[in-house]
N, C-alpha and C positions, 0 to 999 in steps of 0.2 A: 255101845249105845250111841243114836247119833246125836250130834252138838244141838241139834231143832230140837231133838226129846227134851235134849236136859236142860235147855234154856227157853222152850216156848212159851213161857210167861214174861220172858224182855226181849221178845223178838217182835220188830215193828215191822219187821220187812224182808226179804230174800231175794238175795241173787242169787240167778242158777245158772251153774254151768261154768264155775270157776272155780279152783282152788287156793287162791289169792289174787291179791288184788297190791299192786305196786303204784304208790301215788309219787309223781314226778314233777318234777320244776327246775325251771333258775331263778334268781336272785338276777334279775341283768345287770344290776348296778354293780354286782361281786364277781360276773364269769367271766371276767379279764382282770389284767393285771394292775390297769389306769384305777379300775373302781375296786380293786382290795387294796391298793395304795389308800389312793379317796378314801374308803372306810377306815384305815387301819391309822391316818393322820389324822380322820375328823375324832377319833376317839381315845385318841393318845395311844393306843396299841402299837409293842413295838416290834419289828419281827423275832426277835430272839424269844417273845413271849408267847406267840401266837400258837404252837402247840399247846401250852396251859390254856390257854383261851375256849380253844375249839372242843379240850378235853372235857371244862369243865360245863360247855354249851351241851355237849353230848350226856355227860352223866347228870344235867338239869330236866333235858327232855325224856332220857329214861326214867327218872325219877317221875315225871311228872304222865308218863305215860302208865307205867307200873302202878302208881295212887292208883289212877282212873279206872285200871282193870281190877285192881285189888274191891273197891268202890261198888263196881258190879258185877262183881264175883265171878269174874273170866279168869280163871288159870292162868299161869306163866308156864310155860314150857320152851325152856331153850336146848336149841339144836345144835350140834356140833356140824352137821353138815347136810346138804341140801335130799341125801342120799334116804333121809331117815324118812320113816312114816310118819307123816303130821296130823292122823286122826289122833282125838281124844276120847278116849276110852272111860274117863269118869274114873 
């Protein structure tokens, strides 16, 4: 079954002709070393800490992505590899 069947009642809109969509950026003030210092002194962060930092920035925004989908009722499906088939079958 396709994802438009099983969800055209909260679909506002469609791109066609992708199978993902990769949103990208920098932080300018963090993609050197002067401004992850800069950030890392203006907020007392110290380096020996800063893997717990990023970890738990990470497990905040999964957390908060996963709500959203749970919310309107979009599946989670995790992949082990890029190899797998990413249709959802219902």
């Amino acid at each position: 079954m396709k994802l438009l069947e099983i969800y055209h009642d909260k679909v506002i809109g469609v791109i066609k002709g992708l199978d993902r969509i990769h949103f990208r950026g920098t932080l300018r003030g963090l993609s050197d070393s002067i401004g992850i210092n800069m950030f890392m002194s203006a907020t007392g962060l110290l380096l020996k800490d800063f893997k717990d930092f990023a970890e738990a920035k990470t497990r905040a925004l999964r957390a908060s992505c996963e709500c959203s989908a749970d919310e309107l009722g979009i599946p989670k499906i995790y992949l082990n590899s890029s190899n797998i088939n990413k249709e959802y079958d219902g």
